[in-house]
C-alpha positions as a Markdown table, in Angstrom:
| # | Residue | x | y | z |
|---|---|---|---|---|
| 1 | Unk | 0.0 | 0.0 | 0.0 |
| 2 | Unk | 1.5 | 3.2 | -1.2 |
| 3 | Unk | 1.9 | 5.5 | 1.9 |
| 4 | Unk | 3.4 | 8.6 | 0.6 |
| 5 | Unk | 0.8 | 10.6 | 2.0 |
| 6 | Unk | 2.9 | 10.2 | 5.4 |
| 7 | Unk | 4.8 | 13.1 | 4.3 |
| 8 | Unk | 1.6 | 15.3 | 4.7 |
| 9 | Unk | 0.6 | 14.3 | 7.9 |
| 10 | Unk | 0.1 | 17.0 | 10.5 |
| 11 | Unk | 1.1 | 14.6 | 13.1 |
| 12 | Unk | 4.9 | 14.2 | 11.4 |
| 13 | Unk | 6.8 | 15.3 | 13.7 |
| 14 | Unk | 4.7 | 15.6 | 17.1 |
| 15 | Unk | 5.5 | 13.1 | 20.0 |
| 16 | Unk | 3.5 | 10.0 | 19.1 |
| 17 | Unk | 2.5 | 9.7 | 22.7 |
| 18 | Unk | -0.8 | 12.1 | 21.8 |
| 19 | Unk | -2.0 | 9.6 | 19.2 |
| 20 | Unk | -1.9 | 7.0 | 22.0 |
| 21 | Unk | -4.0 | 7.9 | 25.0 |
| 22 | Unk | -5.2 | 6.1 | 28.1 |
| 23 | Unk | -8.9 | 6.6 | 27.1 |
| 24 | Unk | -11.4 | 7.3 | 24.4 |
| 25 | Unk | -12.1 | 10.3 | 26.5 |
| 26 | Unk | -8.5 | 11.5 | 26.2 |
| 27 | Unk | -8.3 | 11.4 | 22.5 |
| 28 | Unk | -8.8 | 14.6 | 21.8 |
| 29 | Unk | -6.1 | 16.3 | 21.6 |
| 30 | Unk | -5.1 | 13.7 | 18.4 |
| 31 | Unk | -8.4 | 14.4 | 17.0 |
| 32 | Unk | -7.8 | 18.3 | 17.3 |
| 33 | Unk | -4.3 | 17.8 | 15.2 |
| 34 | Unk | -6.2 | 15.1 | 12.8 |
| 35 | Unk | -8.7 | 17.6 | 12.2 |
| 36 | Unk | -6.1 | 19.8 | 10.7 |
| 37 | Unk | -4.3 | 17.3 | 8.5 |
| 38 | Unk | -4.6 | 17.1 | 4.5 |
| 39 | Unk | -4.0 | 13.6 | 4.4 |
| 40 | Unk | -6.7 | 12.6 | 7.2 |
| 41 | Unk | -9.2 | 10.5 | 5.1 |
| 42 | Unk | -5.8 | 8.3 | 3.7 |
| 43 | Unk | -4.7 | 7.7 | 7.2 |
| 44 | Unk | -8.3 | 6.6 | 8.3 |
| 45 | Unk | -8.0 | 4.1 | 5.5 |
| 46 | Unk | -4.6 | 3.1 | 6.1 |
| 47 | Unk | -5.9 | 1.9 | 9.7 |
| 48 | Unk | -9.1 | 0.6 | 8.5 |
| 49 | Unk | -7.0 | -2.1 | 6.3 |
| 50 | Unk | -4.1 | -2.7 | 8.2 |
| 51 | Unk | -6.6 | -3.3 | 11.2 |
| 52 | Unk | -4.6 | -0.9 | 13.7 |
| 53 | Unk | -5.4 | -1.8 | 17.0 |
| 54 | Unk | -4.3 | 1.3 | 19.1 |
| 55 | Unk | -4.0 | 5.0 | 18.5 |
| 56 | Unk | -6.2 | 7.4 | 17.2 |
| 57 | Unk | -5.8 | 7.2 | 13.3 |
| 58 | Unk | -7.4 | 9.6 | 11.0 |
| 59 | Unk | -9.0 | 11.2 | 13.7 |
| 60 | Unk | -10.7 | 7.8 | 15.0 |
| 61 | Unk | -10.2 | 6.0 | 17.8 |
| 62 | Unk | -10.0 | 2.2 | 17.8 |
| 63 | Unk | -13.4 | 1.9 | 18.9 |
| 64 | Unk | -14.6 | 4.1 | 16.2 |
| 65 | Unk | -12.7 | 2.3 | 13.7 |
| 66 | Unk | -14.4 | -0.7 | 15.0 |
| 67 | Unk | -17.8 | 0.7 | 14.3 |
| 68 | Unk | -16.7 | 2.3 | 11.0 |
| 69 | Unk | -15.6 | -1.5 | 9.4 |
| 70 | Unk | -19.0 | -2.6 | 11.1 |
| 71 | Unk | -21.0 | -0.1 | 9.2 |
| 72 | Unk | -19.2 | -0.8 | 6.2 |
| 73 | Unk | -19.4 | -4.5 | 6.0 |
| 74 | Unk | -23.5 | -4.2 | 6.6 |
| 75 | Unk | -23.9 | -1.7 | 4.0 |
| 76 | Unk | -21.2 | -4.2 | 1.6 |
């Protein structure tokens, strides 16, 4: 998978530890930066297909990604 749009990310460069909180509830301070970010729909995808497990990604947590591939395979 072509990942180039790493470069854009508004996160590049900002501690990682913000995109990994303690809580749902504590996620958003990553969701305030992925709200910013060019590239936020191809790093929502990204962790939709790799199936990340942890971190907010695109501005969703893993919970929400949960839900999102749930929605997706009912609609399929």
């Amino acid at each position: 998978m072509n990942q180039s749009w790493r470069q854009h990310a508004a996160c590049r460069g900002l501690d990682p530890e913000i995109f990994y909180p303690a809580s749902d509830e504590e996620a958003g301070a990553a969701k305030a930066v992925c709200a910013l970010c060019s590239v936020e729909e191809s790093c929502l995808e990204f962790a939709l297909s790799a199936r990340e497990r942890e971190g907010v990604w695109g501005g969703a947590t893993e919970r929400e990604r949960r839900r999102i591939i749930r929605q997706r395979r009912r609609t399929a």
